[in-house]
VEXMAR-446413 format. One record per residue (C-alpha): residue in one letter; x, y, z. Coordinates in steps of 0.05 Angstrom, whole numbers, plus 5000, padded with zeros to 4 digits. Last residue first. Layout:
N
AXYZ
...
// end
This chain:
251
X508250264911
X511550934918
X516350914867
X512751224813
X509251624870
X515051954886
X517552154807
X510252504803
X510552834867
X517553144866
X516653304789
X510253704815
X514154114876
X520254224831
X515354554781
X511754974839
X518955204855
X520255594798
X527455774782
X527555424718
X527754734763
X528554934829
X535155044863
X532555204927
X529054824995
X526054204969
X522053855003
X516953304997
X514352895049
X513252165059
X507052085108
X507051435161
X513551105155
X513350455175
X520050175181
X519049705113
X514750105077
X520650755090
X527250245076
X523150045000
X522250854993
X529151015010
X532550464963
X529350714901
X530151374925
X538751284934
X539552024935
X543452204881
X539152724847
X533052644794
X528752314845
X526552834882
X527553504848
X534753784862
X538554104927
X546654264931
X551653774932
X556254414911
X561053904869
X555053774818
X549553114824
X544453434850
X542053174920
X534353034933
X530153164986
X524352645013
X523752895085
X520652255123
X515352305183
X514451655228
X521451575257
X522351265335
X519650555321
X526050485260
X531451035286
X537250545262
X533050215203
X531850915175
X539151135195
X541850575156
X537250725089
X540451575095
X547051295083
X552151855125
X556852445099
X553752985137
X550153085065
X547352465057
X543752485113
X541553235108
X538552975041
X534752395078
X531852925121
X529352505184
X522552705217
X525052395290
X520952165351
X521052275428
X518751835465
X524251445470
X527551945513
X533152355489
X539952115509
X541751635460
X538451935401
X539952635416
X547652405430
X547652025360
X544952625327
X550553055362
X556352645346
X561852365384
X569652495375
X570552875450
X570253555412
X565253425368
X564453135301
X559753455248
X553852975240
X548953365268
X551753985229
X547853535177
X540553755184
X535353425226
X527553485252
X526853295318
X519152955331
X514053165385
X507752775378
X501152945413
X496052645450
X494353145491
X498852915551
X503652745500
X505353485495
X508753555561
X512952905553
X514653075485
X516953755521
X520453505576
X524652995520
X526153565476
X528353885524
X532953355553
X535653215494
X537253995474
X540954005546
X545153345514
X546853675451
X548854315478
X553753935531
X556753565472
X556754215435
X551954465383
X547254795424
X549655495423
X548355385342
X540855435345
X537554655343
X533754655287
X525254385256
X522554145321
X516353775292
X509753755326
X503853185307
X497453085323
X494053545278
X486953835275
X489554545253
X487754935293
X488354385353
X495954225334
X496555055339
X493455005409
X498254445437
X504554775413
X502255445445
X501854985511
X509254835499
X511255565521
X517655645547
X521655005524
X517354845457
X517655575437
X525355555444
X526454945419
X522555235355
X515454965320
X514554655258
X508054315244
X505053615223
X500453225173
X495853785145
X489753645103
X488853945042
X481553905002
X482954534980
X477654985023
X478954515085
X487154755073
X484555465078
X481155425140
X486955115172
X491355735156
X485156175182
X485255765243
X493755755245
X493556525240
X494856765172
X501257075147
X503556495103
X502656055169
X509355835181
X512355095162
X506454725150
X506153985118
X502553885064
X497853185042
X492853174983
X498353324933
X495953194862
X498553804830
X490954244824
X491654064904
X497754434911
X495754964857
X489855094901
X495155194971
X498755674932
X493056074899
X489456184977
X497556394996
X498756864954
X504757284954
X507556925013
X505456254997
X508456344926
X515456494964
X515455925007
X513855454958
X519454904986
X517755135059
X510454875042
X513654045063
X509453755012
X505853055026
X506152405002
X502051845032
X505551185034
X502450704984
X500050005000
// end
């Protein structure tokens, strides 16, 4: 059975400023029925939510900071009610946490907070990049120390691309986190020296291999991103070339 596909709305960040009722009803017009929010375009998460229902969208998950999550996870708890979600994603960890030290305090928040929010039945997952990956001081690194150290409640939306690009295999870290990793970011790599971003499934991500790992673990929504370099410099195209080259696979 197919995973459902979503669009991370950071990749049409700049048509959902301009216009974000147009946006959302080019999303649908695509094929997307899934979208993941990372902002509001402007509108409060009720209007946002409103605006999905009037596409036939439905949302999968949110992005909120450490910071909001630490002082104030009951604003967490009403955006996930706006918008009829069950599911919070920490999207960065701010540089002053990228110690040994950092990493472990960030565990431990992220932990209180999960903690906090699964009293309503919500998720809290860590969303990753690949300073993660960058080795530390004492030789360890920071995604193994939030895994080790962070309660098992606590989940993880892995960025395959952010894999790859701290110099890991994105498949082993899908097997490694498999129980604690329900949302996938499906970005591709180009294939020039810069490693920069390119539609899914025209890069060198493995997404033949990604998709089998992702049935086999359990992912629950695949979701596509892709941050710049779109094709012809418009990111609706890169959005539609994600979805069709996904669900080719997607079986």
């Amino acid at each position: 059975m197919a995973i459902p596909i979503a669009l991370q709305l950071y990749t049409i960040r700049d048509v959902m400023s301009k216009d974000p009722e147009d946006g959302l009803k080019r999303v649908a017009q695509m094929g997307y029925k899934y979208v993941e929010a990372a902002g509001y375009a402007g509108k409060t998460p009720a209007e946002f939510s409103a605006m999905l229902k009037k596409n036939g969208l439905t949302c999968t998950s949110a992005h909120v900071g450490i910071d909001s999550l630490v002082a104030k996870p009951g604003e967490a708890v009403d955006i996930t009610k706006a918008l009829g979600i069950t599911r919070i994603v920490c999207p960065y960890l701010p540089d002053t946490y990228w110690t040994p030290e950092g990493y472990r305090k960030a565990a431990a928040e992220l932990s209180a907070a999960a903690k906090e929010l699964a009293k309503h039945k919500i998720t809290l997952s860590y969303h990753n990049h690949s300073f993660e990956w960058t080795k530390l001081v004492d030789g360890s690194i920071g995604m193994d120390i939030l895994v080790k150290v962070s309660d098992p409640i606590v989940q993880f939306e892995l960025d395959v691309y952010w894999v790859q690009h701290g110099g890991d295999k994105p498949t082993d870290w899908m097997k490694k986190l498999k129980g604690r990793v329900d949302l996938l970011h499906v970005k591709d790599m180009n294939k020039l020296e810069n490693r920069g971003f390119a539609e899914v499934g025209t890069g060198i991500v493995d997404m033949n291999a990604v998709v089998k790992t992702a049935h086999e673990i359990g992912i629950k929504y695949l979701i596509v991103e892709q941050d710049s370099g779109w094709i012809d410099g418009d990111p609706m195209k890169s959005a539609k070339i994600g979805l069709d080259n996904l669900s080719k696979l997607n079986k």
